[in-house]
C-alpha positions as a Markdown table, in Angstrom:
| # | Residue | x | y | z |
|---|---|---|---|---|
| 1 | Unk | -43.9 | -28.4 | 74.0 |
| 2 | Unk | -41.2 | -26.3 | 73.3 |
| 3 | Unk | -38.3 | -28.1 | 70.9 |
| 4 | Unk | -34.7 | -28.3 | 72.3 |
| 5 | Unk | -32.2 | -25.7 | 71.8 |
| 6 | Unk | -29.6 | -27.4 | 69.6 |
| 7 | Unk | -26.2 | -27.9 | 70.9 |
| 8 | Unk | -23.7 | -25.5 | 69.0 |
| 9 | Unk | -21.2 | -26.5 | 66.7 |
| 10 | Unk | -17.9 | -27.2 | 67.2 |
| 11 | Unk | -16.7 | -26.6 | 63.6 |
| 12 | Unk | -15.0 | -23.3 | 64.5 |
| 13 | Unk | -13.5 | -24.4 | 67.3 |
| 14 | Unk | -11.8 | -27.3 | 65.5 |
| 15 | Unk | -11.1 | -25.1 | 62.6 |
| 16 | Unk | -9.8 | -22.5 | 64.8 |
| 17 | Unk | -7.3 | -24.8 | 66.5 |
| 18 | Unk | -5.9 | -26.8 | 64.1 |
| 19 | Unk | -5.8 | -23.4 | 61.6 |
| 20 | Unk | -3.7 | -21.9 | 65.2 |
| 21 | Unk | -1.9 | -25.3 | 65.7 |
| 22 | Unk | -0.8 | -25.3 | 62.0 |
| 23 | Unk | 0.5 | -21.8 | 62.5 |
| 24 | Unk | 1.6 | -21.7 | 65.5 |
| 25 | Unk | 4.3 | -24.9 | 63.6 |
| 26 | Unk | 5.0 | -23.1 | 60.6 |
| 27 | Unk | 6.2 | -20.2 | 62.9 |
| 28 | Unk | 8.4 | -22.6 | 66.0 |
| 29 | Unk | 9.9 | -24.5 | 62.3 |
| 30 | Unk | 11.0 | -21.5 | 61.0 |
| 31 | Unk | 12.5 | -20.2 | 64.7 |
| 32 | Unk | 13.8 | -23.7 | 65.2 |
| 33 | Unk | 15.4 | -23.3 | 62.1 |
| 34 | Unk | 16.9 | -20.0 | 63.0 |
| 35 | Unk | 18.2 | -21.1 | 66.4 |
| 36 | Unk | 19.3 | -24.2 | 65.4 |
| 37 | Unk | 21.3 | -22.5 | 62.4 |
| 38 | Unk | 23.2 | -19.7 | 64.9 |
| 39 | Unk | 24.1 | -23.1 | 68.1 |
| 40 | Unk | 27.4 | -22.3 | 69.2 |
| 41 | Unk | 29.4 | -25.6 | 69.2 |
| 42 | Unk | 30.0 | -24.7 | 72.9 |
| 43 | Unk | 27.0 | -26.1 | 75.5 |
| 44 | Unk | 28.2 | -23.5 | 78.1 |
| 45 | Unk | 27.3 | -21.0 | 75.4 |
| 46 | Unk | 24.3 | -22.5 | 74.1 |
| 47 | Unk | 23.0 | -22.8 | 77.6 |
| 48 | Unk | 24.0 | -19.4 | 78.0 |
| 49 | Unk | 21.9 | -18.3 | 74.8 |
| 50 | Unk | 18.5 | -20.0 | 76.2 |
| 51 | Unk | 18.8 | -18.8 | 79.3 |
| 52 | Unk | 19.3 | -15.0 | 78.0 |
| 53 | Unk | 16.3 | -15.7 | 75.4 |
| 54 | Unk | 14.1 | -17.0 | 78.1 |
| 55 | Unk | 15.1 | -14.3 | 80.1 |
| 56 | Unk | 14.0 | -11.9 | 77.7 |
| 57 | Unk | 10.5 | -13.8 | 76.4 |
| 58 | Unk | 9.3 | -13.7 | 80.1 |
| 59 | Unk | 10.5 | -10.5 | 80.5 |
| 60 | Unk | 8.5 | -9.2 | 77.9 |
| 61 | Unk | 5.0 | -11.4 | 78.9 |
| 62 | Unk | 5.6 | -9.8 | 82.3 |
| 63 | Unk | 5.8 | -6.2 | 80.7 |
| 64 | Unk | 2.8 | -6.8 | 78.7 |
| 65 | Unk | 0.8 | -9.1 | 81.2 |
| 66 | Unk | 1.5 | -6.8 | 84.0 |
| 67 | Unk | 0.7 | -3.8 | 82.0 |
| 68 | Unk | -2.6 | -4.8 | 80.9 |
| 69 | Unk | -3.4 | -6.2 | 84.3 |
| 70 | Unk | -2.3 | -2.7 | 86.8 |
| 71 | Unk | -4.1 | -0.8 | 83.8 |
| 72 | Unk | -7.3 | -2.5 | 84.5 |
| 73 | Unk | -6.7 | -1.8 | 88.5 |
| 74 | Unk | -6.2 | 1.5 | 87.6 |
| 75 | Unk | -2.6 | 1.7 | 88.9 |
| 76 | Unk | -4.2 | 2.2 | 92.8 |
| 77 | Unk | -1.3 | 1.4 | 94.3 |
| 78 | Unk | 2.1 | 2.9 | 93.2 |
| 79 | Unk | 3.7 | -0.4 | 93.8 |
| 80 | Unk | 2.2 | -1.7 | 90.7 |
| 81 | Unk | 3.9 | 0.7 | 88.4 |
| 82 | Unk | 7.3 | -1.4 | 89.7 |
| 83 | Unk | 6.6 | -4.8 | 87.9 |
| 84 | Unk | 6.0 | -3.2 | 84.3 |
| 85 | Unk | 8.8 | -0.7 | 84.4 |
| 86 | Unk | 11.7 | -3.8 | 86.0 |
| 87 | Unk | 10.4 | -6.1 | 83.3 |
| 88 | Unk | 11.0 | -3.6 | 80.9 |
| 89 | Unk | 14.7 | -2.9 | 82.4 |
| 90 | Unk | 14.8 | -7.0 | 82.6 |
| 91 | Unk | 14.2 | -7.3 | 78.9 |
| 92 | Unk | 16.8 | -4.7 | 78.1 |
| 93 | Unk | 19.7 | -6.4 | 79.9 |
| 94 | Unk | 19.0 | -9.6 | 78.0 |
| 95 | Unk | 20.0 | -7.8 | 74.9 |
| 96 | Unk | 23.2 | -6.1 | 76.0 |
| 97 | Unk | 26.4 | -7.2 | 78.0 |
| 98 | Unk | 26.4 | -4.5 | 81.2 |
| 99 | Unk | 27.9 | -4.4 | 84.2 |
| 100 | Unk | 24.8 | -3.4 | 85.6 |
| 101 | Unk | 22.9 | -6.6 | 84.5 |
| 102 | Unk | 23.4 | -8.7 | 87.8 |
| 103 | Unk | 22.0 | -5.8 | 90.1 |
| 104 | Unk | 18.8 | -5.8 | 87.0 |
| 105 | Unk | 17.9 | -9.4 | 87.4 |
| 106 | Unk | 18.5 | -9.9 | 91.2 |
| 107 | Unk | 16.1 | -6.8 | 91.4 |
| 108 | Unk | 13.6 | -8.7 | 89.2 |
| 109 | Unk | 14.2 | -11.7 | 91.3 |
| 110 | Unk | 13.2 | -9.9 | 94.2 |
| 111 | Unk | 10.7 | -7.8 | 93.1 |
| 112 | Unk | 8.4 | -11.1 | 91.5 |
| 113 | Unk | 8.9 | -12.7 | 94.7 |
| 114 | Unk | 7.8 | -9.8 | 96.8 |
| 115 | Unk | 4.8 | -9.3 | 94.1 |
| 116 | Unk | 3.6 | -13.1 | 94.9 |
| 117 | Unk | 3.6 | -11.7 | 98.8 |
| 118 | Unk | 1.3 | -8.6 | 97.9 |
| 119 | Unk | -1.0 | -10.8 | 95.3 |
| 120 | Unk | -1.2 | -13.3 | 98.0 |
| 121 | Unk | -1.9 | -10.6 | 101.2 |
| 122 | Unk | -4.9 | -9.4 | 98.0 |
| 123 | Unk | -6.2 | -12.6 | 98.0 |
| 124 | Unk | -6.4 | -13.8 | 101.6 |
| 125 | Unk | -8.1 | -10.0 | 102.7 |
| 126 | Unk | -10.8 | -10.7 | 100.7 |
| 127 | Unk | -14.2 | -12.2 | 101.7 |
| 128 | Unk | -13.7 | -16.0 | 101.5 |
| 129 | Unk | -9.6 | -15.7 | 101.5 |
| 130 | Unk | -8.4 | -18.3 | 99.6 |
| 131 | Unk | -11.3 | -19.8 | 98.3 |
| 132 | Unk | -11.8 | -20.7 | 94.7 |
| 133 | Unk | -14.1 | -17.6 | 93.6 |
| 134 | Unk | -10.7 | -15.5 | 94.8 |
| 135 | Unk | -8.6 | -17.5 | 92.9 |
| 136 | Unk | -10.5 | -17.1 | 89.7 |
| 137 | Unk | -10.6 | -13.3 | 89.5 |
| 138 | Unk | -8.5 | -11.5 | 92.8 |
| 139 | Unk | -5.1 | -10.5 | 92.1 |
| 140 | Unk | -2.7 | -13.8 | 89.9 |
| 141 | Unk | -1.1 | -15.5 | 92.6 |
| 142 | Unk | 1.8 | -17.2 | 90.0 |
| 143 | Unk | 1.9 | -14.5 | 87.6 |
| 144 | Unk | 4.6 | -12.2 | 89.5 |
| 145 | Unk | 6.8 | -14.8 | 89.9 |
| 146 | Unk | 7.2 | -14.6 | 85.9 |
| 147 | Unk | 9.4 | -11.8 | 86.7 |
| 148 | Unk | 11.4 | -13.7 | 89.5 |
| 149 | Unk | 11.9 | -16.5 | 86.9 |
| 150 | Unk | 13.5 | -14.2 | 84.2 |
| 151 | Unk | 15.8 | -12.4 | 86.8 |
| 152 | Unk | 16.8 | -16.1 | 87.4 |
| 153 | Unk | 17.6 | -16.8 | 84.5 |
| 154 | Unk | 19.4 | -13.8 | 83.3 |
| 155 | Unk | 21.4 | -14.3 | 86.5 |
| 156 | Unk | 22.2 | -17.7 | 85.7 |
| 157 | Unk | 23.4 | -16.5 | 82.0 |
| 158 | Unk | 25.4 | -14.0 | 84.0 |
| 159 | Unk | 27.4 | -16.7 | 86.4 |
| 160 | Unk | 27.4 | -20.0 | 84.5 |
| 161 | Unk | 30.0 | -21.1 | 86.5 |
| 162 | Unk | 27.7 | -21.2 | 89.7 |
| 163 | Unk | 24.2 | -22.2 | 87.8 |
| 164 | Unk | 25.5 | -25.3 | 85.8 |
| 165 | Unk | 23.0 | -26.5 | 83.5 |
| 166 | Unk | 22.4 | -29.1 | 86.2 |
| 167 | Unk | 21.1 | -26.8 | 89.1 |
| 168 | Unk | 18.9 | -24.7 | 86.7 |
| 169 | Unk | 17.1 | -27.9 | 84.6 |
| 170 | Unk | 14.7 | -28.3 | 88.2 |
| 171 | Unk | 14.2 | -24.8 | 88.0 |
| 172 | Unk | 13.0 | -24.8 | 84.8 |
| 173 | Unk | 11.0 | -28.0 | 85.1 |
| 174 | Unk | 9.3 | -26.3 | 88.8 |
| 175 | Unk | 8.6 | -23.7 | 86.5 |
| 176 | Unk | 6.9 | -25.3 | 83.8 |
| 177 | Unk | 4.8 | -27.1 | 86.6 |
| 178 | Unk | 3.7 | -23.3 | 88.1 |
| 179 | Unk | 3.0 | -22.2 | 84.8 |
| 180 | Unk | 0.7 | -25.2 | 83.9 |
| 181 | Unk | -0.8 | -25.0 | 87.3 |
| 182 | Unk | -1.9 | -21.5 | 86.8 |
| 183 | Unk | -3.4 | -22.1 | 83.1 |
| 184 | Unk | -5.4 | -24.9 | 84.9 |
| 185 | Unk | -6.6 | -22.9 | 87.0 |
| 186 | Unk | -8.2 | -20.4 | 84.6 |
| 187 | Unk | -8.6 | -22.7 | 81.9 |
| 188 | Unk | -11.2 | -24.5 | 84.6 |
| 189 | Unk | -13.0 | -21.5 | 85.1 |
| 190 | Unk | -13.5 | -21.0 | 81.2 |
| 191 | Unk | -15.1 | -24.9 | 81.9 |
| 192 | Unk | -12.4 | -26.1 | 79.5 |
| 193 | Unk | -14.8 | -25.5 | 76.6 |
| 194 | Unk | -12.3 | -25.4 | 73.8 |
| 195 | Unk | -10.7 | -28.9 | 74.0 |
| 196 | Unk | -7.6 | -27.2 | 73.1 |
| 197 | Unk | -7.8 | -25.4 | 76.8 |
| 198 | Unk | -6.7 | -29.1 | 78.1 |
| 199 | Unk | -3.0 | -29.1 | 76.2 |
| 200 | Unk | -1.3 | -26.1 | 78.6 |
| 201 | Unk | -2.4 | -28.6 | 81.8 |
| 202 | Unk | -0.7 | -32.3 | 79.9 |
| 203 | Unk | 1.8 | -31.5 | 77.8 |
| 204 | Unk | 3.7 | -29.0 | 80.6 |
| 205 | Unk | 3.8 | -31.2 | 83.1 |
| 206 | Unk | 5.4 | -34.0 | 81.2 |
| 207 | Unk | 8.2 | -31.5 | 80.2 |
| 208 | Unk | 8.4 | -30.9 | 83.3 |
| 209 | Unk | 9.0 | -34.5 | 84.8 |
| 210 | Unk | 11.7 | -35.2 | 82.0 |
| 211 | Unk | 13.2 | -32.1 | 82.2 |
| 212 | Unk | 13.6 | -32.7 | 85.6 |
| 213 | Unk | 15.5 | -35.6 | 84.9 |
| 214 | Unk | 17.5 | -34.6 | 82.3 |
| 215 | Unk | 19.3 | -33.0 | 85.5 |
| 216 | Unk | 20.8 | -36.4 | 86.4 |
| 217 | Unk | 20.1 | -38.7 | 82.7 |
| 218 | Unk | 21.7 | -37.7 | 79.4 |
| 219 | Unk | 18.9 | -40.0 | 78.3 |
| 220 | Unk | 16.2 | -38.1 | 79.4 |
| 221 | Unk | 18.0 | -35.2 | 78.2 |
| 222 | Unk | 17.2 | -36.8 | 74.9 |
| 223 | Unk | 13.5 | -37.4 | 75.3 |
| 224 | Unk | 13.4 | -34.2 | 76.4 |
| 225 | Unk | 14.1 | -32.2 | 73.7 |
| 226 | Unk | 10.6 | -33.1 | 71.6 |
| 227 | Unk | 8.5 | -32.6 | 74.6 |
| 228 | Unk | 10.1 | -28.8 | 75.4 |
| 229 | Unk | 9.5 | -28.2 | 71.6 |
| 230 | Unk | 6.3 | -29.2 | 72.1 |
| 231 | Unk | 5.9 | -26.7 | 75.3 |
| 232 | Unk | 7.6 | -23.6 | 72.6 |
| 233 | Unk | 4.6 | -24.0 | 70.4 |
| 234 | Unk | 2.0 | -24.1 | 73.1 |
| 235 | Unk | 3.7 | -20.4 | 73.8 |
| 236 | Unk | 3.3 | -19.5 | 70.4 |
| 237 | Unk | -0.2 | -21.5 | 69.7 |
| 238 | Unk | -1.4 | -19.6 | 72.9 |
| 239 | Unk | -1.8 | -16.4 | 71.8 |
| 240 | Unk | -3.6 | -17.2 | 68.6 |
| 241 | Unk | -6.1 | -19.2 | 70.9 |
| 242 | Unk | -6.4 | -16.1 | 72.9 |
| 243 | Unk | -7.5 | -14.0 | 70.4 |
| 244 | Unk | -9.8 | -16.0 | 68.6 |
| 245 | Unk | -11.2 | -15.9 | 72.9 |
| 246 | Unk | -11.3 | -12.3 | 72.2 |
| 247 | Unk | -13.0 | -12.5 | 68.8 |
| 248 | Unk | -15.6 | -14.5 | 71.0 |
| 249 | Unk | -16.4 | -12.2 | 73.3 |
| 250 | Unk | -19.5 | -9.3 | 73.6 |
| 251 | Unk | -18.0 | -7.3 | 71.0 |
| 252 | Unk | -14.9 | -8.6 | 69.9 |
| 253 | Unk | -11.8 | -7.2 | 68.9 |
| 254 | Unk | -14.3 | -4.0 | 67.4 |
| 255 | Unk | -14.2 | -3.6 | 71.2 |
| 256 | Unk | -10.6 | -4.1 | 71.6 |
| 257 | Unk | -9.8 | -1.6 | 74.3 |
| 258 | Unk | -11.9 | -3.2 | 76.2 |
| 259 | Unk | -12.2 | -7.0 | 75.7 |
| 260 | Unk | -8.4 | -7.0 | 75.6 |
| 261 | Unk | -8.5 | -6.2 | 79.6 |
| 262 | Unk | -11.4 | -8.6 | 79.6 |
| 263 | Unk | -9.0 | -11.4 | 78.3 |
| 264 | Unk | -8.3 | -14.0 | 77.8 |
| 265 | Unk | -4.8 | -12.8 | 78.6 |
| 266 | Unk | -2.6 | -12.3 | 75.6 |
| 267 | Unk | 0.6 | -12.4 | 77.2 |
| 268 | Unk | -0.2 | -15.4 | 78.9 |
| 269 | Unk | 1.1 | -18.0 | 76.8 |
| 270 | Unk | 4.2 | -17.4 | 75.9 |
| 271 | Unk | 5.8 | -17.7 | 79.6 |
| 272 | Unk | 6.0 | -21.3 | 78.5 |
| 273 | Unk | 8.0 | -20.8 | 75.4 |
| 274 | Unk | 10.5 | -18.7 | 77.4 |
| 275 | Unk | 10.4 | -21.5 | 80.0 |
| 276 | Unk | 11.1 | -23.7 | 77.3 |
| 277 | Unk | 13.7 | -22.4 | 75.2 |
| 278 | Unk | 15.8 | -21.9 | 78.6 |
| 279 | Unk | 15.7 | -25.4 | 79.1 |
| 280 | Unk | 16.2 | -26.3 | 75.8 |
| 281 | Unk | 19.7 | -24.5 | 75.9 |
| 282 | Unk | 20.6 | -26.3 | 79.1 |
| 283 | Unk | 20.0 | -29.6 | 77.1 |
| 284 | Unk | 23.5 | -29.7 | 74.9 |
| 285 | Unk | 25.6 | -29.7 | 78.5 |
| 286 | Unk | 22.9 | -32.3 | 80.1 |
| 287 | Unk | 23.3 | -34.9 | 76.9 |
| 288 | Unk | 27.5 | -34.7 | 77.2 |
| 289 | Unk | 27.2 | -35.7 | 81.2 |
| 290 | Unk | 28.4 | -39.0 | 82.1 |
């Protein structure tokens, strides 16, 4: 009688996320610490600030995430060249003070929502449509509107006069809830085998609810702040997990051109640390209401 397989060890796993955990806090303490240092005394301004920075972090997922995805589809259709080269022109605008900026964004704005349209019409022509064998590996059905979120931002940096702090905090919260979504959804096709797969699907979606409130509570504004913190360093932590995924693969990163289209997705992650530190500038105004 044959003897059992043993079951593998988890030692690297658990080495490898609390080695990416411990990182991944060394690196938000030290860009807490920065951010913290340069607040402006003004919450107008610092909702301003963490709108432009998460602007500029999604911007630059979607260049990345985007790129690496309409590479891997071979650029087929010229439409896909459009969400790499408007994240790019996204990200710039963040950085400078142009007249030009609004038309940018609302452009991104558009262009992510139109993208969710054509990932969605990819999806649904496919044998099956929407079933859950689509879902894992047709076309992202969220990812595009990464893009819409950063023109929305950037717009909201532009005009805070229209987008008070108030009007955005559901935005942001709805967008922490997408984002989390998404990572569920590919986090359940990789079986959740690293338990660390489970902490973009809890900790997200408590954000979210809080942030959410935060909207109408300068209380929860206060509870919120820990809990987006939290959310930052999953966007940082992310990546690290990602490319120990990599490492992991038939290969590894000595097949980097390759298993870096395989994934998991680099760029992924950090959507939720741009999602965060938006909402984390929107919490100064929130915490002075009422």
């Amino acid at each position: 009688m044959p003897k059992p397989v043993p079951e593998p060890s988890r030692r690297p796993l658990i080495a490898v996320g609390l080695g990416g955990i411990a990182a991944a806090g060394l690196i938000g303490a030290a860009a807490w610490k920065l951010w913290r240092r340069a607040e402006p005394a003004d919450p107008g301004k610092a909702a301003e600030r963490g709108l432009r920075a998460g602007a500029a972090i999604l911007s630059l997922a979607v260049l990345l995430d985007s790129g690496i995805e309409h590479y891997r589809g071979e650029f087929k259709n010229p439409a896909m060249f459009v969400a790499p080269t408007l994240a790019l022109a996204t990200l710039g605008m963040t950085a400078v003070e142009d007249e030009a900026a609004p038309y940018v964004f609302s452009a991104a704005l558009a262009v992510g929502a139109a993208g969710v349209g054509f990932h969605s019409y990819n999806i649904g022509k496919r044998a099956g449509g929407f079933d859950m064998l689509n879902l894992f590996y047709a076309a992202p059905l969220g990812a595009p509107a990464a893009l819409s979120l950063a023109g929305l931002f950037g717009l909201a940096a532009e005009h805070p006069g229209i987008a008070a702090p108030a009007r955005i905090a559901p935005v942001a919260a709805l967008a922490l809830l997408g984002t989390a979504a998404e990572a569920g959804l590919l986090h359940f096709r990789g079986a959740f085998q690293n338990p660390f797969m489970f902490a973009p699907v809890t900790l997200p979606p408590l954000a979210a609810a809080v942030t959410a409130a935060s909207s109408v509570s300068p209380e929860a504004a206060q509870v919120a702040r820990p809990l987006l913190l939290g959310t930052a360093l999953l966007g940082i932590a992310g990546p690290i997990f990602h490319s120990y995924g990599i490492h992991r693969n038939m290969g590894g990163w000595h097949n980097w051109s390759q298993m870096i289209l395989q994934g998991p997705p680099l760029p992924a992650p950090p959507a939720f640390l741009g999602i965060a530190l938006a909402a984390l500038g929107l919490l100064p105004a929130l915490e002075r209401r009422g």
